[in-house]
C-alpha positions in Angstrom: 2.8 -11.7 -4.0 3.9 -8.3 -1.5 6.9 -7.5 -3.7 4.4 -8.7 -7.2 2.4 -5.5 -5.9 5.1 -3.2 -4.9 6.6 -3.1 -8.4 3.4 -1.8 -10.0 3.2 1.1 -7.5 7.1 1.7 -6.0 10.3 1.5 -6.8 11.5 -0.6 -3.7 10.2 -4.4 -2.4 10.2 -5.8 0.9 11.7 -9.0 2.2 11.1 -11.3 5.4 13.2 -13.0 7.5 12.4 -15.3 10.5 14.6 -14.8 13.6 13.5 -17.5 15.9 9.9 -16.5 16.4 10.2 -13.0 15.2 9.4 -12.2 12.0 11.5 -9.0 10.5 10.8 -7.2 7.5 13.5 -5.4 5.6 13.0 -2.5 2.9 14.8 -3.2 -0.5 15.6 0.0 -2.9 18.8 -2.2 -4.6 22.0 -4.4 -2.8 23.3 -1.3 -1.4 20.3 0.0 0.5 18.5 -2.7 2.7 16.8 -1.1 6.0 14.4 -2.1 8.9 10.8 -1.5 7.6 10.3 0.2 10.7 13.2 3.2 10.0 11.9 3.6 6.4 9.3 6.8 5.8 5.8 7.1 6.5 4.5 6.6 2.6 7.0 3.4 2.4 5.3 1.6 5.5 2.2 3.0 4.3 2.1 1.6 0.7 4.3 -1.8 2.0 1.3 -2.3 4.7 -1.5 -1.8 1.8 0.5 -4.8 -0.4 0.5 -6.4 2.5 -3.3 -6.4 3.1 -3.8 -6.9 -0.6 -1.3 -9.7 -0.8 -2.6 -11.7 1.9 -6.0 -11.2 0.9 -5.0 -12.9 -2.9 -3.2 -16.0 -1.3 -5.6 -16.8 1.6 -8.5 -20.0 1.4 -10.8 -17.5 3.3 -13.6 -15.6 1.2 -12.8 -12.6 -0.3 -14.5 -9.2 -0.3 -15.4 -7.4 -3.0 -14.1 -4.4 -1.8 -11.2 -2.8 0.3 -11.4 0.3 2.6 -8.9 2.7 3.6 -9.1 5.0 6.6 -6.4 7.7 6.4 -2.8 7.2 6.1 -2.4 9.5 3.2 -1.1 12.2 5.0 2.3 10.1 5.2 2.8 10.8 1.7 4.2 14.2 0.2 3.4 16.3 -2.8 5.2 14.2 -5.1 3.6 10.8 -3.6 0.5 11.8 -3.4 0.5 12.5 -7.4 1.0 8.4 -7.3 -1.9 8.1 -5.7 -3.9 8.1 -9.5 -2.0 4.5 -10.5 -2.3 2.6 -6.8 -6.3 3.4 -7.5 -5.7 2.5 -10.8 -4.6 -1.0 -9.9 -6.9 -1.5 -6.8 -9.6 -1.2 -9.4 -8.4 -4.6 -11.3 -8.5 -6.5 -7.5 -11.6 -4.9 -5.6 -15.1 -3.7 -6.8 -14.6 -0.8 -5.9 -12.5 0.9 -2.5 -13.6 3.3 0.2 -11.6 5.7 1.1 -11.8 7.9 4.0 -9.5 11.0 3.9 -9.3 14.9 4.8 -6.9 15.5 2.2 -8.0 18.0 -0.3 -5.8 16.4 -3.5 -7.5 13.3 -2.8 -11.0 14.5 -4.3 -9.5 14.7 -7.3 -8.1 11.3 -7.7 -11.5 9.6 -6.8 -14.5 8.1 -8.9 -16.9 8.9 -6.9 -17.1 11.6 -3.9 -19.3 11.3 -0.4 -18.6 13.6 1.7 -20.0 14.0 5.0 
């Protein structure tokens, strides 16, 4: 369901592998480059955390909300990334009524429905 996610937004996926009772999760651009999660940049953990929230909240028995919120973590992402921010909203929209963001970005104003600011 993670890696489902992570090919609408990215152009990696994430795998898992159990070592004993460690869990370790592995970045995935292609055969040739396979990393520690933890070693890969701020937007890549960023974005593979958020399919990770989103992923478990699709599989789980437990009541789902009808929304998602997001405090910060934008300011992992550069120019470039953040222009990607339009289609991750994009496809939030199809799994959450809607999605709070919290954020002192500037850009991110513009990639919003709706704007509170306080």
């Amino acid at each position: 369901e993670v890696n489902n996610i992570l090919t609408q937004l990215v152009d990696f996926q994430i795998i898992f592998e159990m070592d004993g009772k460690n869990i370790n999760n592995y970045i995935v651009y292609d055969d040739d480059n396979v990393w520690p999660l933890e070693m890969s940049s701020g937007m890549e953990r960023f974005i593979s955390s958020l399919a990770l929230r989103v992923g478990l909240i699709n599989v789980t028995n437990l009541p789902r909300s009808n929304f998602l919120a997001i405090d910060e973590g934008w300011g992992t992402m550069d120019s470039e990334n953040i222009n990607s921010v339009y289609q991750l909203f994009q496809y939030l929209k199809t799994q959450f009524q809607f999605t709070l963001i919290v954020s002192h970005i500037d850009s991110m104003r513009d990639a919003v429905d709706t704007l509170l600011e306080i």
